[in-house]
C-alpha positions as CSV (number, residue, x, y, z in Angstrom):
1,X,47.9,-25.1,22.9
2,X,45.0,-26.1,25.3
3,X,41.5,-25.5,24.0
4,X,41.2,-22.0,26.4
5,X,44.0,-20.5,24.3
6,X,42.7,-22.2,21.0
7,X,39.1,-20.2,21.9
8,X,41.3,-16.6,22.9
9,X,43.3,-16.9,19.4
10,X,40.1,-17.0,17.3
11,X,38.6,-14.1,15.5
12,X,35.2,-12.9,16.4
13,X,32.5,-14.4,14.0
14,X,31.4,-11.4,11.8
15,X,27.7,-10.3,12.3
16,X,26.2,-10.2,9.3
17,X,24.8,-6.5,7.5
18,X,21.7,-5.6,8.9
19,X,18.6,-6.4,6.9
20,X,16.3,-3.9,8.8
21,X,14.5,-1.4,7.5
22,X,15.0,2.3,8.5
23,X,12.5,3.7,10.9
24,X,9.7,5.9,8.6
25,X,7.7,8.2,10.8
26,X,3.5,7.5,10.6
27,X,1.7,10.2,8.6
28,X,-1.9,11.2,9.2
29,X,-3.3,10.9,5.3
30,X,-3.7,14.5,3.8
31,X,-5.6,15.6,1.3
32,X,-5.8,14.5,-2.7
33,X,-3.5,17.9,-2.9
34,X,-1.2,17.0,-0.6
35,X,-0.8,13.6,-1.9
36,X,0.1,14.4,-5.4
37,X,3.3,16.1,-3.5
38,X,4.6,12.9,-1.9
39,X,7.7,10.9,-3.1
40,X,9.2,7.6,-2.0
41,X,7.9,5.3,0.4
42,X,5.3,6.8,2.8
43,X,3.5,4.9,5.9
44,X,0.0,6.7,6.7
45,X,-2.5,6.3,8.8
46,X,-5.8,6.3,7.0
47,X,-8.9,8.0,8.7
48,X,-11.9,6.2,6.7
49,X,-12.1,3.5,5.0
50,X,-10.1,3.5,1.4
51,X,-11.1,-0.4,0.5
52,X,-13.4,-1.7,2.6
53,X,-13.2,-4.2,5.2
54,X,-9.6,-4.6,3.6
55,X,-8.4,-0.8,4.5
56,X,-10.7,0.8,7.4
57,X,-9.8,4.0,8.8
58,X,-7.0,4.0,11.6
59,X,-5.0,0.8,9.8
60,X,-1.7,2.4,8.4
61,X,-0.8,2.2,4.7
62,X,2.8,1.5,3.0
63,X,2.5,3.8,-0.3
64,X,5.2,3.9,-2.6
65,X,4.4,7.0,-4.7
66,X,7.0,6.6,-7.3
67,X,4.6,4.1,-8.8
68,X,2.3,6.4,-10.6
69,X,1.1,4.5,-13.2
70,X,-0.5,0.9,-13.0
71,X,2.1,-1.8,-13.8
72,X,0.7,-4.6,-12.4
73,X,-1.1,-6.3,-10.1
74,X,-2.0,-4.9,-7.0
75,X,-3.7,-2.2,-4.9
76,X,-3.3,1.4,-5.9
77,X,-4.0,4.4,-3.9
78,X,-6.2,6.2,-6.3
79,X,-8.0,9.5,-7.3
80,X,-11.5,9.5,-9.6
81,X,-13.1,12.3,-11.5
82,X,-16.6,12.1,-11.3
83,X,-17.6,15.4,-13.3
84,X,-14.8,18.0,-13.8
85,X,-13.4,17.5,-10.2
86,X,-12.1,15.2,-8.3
87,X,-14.9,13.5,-6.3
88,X,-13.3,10.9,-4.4
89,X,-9.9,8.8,-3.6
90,X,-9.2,6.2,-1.8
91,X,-7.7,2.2,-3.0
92,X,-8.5,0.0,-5.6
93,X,-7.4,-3.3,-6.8
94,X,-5.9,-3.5,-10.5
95,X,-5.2,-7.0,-12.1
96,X,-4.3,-7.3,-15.8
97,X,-5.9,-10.8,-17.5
98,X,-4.2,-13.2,-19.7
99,X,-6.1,-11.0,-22.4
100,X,-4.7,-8.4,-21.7
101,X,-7.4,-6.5,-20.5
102,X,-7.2,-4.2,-17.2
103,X,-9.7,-5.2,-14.6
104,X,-10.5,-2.9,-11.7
105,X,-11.8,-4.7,-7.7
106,X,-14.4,-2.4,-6.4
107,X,-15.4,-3.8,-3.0
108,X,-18.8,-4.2,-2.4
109,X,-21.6,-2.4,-0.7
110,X,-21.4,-3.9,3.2
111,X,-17.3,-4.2,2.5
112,X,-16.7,-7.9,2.6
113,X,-16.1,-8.6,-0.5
114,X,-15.2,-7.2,-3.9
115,X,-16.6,-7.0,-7.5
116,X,-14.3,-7.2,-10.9
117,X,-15.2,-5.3,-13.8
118,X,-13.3,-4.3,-17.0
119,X,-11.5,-1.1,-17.0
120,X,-12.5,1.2,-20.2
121,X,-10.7,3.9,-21.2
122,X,-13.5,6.3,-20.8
123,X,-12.7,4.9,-16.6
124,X,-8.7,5.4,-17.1
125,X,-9.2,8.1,-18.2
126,X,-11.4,9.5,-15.2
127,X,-8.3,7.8,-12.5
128,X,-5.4,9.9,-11.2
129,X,-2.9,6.8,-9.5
130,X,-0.5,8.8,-6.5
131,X,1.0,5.2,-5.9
132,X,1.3,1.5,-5.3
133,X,0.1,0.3,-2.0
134,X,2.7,-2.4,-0.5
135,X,1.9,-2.8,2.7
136,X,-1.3,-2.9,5.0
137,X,-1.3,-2.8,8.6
138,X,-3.8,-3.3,10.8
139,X,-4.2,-2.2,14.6
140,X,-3.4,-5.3,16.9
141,X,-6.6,-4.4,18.6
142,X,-8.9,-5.0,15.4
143,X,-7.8,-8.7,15.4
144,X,-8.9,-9.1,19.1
145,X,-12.1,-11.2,19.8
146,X,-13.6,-9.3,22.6
């Protein structure tokens, strides 16, 4: 058997299972109402700023809002109670020390930076989490030096 034949006889390599991820549609963020509806992983597009310099309005935000507790480290897409209602949302940083302790990453007044603090209860208690923050994305044209 020559080495054309050989080639012929052999099976096709098998391609292996895909590893992408299926296509979410972009959301424009709704209301604190509207989010404490969602389920599953959501992409939306924020329209002012939630962190930040870390999450400014426009950059689009991987939410999964079966997390609705705090669990670990990370960001959290958050709602706080001021005085009876809900005044505010937007994302916070949670960290847990060796200590145990809950610390909450506020991010400072001109946005580049961020300040830790202890979480009390009296401050749990005040917070409504929708959901873990995975993923931010930020517009291509933010990162270009003009």
């Amino acid at each position: 058997m020559n080495a054309v034949a050989a080639f012929k006889t052999t099976a096709a390599p098998k391609r292996p299972a895909s590893r992408g991820v299926a296509a979410t549609a972009v959301e424009p963020m709704g209301a604190r109402e509207q989010l404490t509806q969602c389920r599953g992983l959501h992409l939306l597009q924020t329209h002012c700023q939630l962190f930040g310099d870390f999450i400014s309005a426009h950059d689009v935000i991987e939410v999964d809002f079966d997390q609705r507790g705090i669990k670990g480290d990370a960001e959290y897409l958050i709602a706080y109670r001021h005085s009876g209602d809900y005044s505010w949302y937007g994302v916070r940083r949670f960290q847990f020390r060796l200590n145990g302790e809950l610390w909450i990453a506020d991010p400072t007044i001109h946005g580049e930076g961020q300040t830790w603090r202890v979480v009390t209860t009296e401050l749990l208690a005040n917070i409504e989490v929708f959901g873990m923050v995975r993923e931010v994305y930020k517009p291509r044209s933010k990162s270009l030096k003009r």
